[in-house]
N, C-alpha and C positions, 0 to 999 in steps of 0.2 A: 862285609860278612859273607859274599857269596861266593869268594875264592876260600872263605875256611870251612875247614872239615870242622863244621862246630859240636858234632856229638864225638869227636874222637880228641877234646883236648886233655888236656892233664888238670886235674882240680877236686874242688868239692861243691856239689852242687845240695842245697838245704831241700830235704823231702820229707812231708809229712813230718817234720818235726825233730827230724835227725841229719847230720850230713852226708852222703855218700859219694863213691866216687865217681868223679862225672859220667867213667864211660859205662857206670852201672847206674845210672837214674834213669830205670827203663819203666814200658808199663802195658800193658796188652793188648793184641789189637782191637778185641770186642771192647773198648773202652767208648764209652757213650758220648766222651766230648770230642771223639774223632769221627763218629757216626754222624753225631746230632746236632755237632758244634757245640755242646754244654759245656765252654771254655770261656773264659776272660781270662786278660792279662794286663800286664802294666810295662810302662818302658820308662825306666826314672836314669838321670845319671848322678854319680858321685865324683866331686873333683877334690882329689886328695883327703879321702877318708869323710869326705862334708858332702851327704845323701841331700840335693836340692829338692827344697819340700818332701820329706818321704812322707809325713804323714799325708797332706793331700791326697797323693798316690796311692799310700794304703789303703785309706776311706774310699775313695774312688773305684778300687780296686774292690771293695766288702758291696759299696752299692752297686755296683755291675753284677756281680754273683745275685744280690737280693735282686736283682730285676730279669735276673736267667731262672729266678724261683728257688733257690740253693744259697744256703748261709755258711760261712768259711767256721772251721773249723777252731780257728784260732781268732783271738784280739788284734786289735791295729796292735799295741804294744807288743806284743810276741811277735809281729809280722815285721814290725820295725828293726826288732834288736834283733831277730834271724838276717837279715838285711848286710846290718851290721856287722855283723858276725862274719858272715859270707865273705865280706870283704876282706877280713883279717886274714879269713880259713886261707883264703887264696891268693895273700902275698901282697895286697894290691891298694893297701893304704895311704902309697907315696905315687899313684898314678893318678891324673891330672884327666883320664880319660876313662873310667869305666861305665858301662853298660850293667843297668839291674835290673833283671825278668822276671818280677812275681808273678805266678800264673797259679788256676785253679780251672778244675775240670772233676765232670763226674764220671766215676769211673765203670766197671766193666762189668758188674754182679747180673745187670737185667741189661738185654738189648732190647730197647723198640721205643717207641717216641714217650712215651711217659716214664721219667729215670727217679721217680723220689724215692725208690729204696737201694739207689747205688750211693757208696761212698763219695765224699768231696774230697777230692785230693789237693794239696798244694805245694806247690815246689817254689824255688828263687836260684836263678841262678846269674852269676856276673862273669864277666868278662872284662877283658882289654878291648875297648871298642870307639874310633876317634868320632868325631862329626860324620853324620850321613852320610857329606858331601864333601872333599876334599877342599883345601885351603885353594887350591888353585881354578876350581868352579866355582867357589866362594866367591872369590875376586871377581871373575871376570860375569858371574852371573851365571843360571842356568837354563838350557831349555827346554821349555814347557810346551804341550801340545794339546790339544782339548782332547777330550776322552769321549766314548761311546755311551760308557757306562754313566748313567746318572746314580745321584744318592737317593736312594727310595722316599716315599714319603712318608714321615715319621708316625705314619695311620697304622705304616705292614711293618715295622722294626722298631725292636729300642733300643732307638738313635743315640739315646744318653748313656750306654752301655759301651764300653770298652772292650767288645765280646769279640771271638774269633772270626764268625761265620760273618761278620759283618766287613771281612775285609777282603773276601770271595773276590767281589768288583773292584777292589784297588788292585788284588795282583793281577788282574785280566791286563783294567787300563793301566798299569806301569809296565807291564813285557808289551803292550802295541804302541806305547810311548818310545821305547827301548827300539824295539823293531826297527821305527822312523827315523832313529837318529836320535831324539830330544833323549833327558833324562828326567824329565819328572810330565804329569799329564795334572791336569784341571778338571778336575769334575764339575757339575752342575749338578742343581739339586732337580727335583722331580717336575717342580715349575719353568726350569729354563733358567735359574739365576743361578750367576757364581757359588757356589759351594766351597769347596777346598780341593788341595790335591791330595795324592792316595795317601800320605802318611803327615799331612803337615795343614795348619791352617794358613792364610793368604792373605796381606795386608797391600795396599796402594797406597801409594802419596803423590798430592798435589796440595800449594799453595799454602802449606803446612797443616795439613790434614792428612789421618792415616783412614782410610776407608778398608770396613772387613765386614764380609758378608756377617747378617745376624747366624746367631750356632743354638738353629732350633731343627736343621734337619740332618748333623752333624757332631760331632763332639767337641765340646767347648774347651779345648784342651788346654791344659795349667802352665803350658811355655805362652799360650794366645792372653791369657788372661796377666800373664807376669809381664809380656810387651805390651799390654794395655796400661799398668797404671807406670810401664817404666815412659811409654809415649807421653804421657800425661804430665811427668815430672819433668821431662822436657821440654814442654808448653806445645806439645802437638794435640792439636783437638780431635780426640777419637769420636770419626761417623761410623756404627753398626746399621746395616740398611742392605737396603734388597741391589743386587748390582747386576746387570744386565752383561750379558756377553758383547753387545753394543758398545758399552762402555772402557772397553779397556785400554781403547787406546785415548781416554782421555788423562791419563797418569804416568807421570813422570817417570817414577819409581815403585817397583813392587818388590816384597820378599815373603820368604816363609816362614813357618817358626815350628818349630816341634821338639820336644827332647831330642831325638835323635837326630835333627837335622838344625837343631839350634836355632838360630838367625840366617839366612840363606837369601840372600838377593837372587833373583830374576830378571835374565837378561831376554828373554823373548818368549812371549805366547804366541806360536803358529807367528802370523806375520807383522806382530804388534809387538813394536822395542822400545825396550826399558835402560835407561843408563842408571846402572848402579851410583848412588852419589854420596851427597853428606848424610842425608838422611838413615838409607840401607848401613851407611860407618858408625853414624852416630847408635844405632837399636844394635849392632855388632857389637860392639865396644861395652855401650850401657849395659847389655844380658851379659857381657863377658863376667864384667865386675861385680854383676849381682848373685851370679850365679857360685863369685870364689869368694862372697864374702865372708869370712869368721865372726 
């Protein structure tokens, strides 16, 4: 996404309730969720017109807004079938790879840190968009670097919130991950244990256990929670638990998971290597199927 001009494509993106054309879905700068970050969003994919979980998303997407103090304008159903919709509007029912961005933000009526008398706005818009990560970092795994930045402690943020301003310190630690050479960095959380990295949760195997940090100071996201019970039906016994930067080189194998970066093996943290194996094939494969089932 970072070689495309993505506000100058050809399309229709859904806005407050109507579609418009992409390179007219604009909005002002005094807008209070660019100010104040009063934004959540969502990143869901659709493979061949088949929206994986959109309702989870959409619900997810309604409590992030109620925990930013601001209620969406519209029902899960109406947010769904705009969803829906979008993807017809824009050609894009027989691609096997689309990206969907519902997002909401309060808009521009009042500047200054208390916004309950500006409008909620909410847009959706999709695209042509493959894996995070190319099939060929896929394979060979990718690398990771510890980050600066830790995940705050869920006392000063809400953690459980899919909100803008919360992802400040992922784009720091991903351009000084980038800088180094690696492509993706590792957070910790505010204690010193494993956390996640900037846009993806983070799973370890050994001796047929998948080990992931618990997602109480982080977002417990619905591709972590869909390789939890797809681990399970594979007879891999899922440990959630506290993990120590100590500990990483005691695991075989690790990968990531996220909508946008699916299933992603990792091939190295700073100086600790991981061989992608059966394990990182088998959770590729198994999310592949799950993800295109009819």
């Amino acid at each position: 996404m970072a070689n495309m001009a993505i506000d100058q494509r050809e399309g229709w993106i859904w806005y407050n309730g109507e579609f418009v054309p992409w390179k007219d879905a604009k909005l002002h700068v005094l807008t209070h969720g660019l100010h104040y970050a009063s934004s959540v969003f969502e990143g869901v994919r659709s493979y061949k017109s088949a929206v994986f979980k959109q309702r989870e998303h959409t619900e997810r997407l309604i409590a992030s807004a109620k925990m930013l103090d601001f209620d969406l304008p519209y029902s899960a159903d109406e947010l769904d079938a705009a969803c829906d919709e979008a993807i017809i509007r824009n050609g894009l029912t027989d691609s096997d790879a689309v990206y969907v961005r519902p997002f909401a933000w309060r808009g521009s009526e009042e500047l200054g840190v208390p916004a309950r008398n500006n409008k909620v706005h909410v847009a959706i818009a999709v695209w042509d968009w493959p894996s995070y990560f190319t099939m060929e970092e896929k394979l060979a795994g990718i690398r990771m670097t510890l980050a600066d930045w830790r995940r705050p402690s869920p006392e000063t943020i809400p953690c459980k919130a899919k909100a803008a301003g919360l992802y400040m310190i992922c784009m720091l630690s991903k351009h000084a991950a980038m800088d180094k050479g690696y492509t993706e960095a590792l957070m910790l959380d505010h204690l010193g244990n494993v956390a996640e990295a900037t846009s993806a949760n983070i799973f370890f195997h050994r001796n047929g256990e998948l080990h992931t940090p618990i997602a109480d100071t982080f977002l417990d996201g619905i591709t972590r929670r869909t390789v939890i019970d797809l681990a399970k039906v594979a007879g891999l016994k899922i440990v959630e638990r506290r993990i120590l930067p100590e500990e990483l080189g005691d695991f075989d194998e690790c990968f990531l998971t996220g909508t946008a970066a699916e299933i992603t093996p990792v091939a190295e943290i700073d100086q600790v290597i991981y061989r992608p194996g059966k394990v990182c094939k088998a959770m590729v494969d198994a999310y592949g199927k799950e993800v295109r089932r009819t």
